[in-house]
N, C-alpha and C positions, 0 to 999 in steps of 0.2 A: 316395218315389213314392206316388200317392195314387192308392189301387185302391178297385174296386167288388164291393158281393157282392151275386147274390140272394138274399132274403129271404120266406119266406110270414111275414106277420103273423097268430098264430093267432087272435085274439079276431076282427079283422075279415074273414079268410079271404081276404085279397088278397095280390100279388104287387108285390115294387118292388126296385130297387135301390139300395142304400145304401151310402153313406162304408164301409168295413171298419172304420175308426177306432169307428165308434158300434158294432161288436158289442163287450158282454162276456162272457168266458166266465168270469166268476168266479173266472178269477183275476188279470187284469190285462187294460188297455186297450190294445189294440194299439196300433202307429205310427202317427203320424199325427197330425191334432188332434183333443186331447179334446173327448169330450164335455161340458158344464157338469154338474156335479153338481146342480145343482135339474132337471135333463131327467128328464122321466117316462120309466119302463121297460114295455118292451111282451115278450111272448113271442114268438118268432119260432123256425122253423123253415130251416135253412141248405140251401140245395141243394148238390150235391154237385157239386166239379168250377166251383163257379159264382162265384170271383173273378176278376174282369177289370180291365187297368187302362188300360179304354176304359169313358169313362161310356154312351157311344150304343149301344156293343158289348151290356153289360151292362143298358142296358135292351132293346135287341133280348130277350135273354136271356128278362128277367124276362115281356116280353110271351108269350114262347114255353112258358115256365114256368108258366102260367097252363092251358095244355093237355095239358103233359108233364110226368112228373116226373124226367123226365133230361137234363138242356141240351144234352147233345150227341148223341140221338136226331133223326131226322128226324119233323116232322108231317104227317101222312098228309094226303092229300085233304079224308079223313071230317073230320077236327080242326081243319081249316082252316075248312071249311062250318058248322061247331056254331062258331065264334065269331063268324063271321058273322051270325050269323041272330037 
């Protein structure tokens, strides 16, 4: 089954969701399809609680995740109106 996580990219400070298959943790690549080994490695930060294995779910997520740092908190009014704007 082919699930999704969020992810913050630390170098460019953005938020997205990705294959699980492309996180490593150093010690082996999850299920799924590999990655290519010439694929450039970026640092990333894992949200917690934040694999899904709905891609539209998980990017719902990731957009939410860009305000929260807890996926399954609610976003207030205020949070809603600062990405707005």
């Amino acid at each position: 089954m082919l699930t999704w996580t969020v992810v913050k990219f630390l170098e460019e400070n953005s938020v997205e969701a990705i294959p699980t298959s492309w996180i490593n943790n150093n010690k082996s690549i999850r299920k799924n399809q590999n990655p290519d080994i010439n694929w450039p490695l970026y640092g990333v930060t894992i949200f917690r609680n934040s694999t899904y294995d709905n891609y539209i779910l998980a990017r719902e997520k990731a957009k939410k995740a860009e305000n929260v740092s807890d996926l399954n908190s609610e976003i207030s009014s205020n949070e809603e109106n600062k990405k707005k704007v």
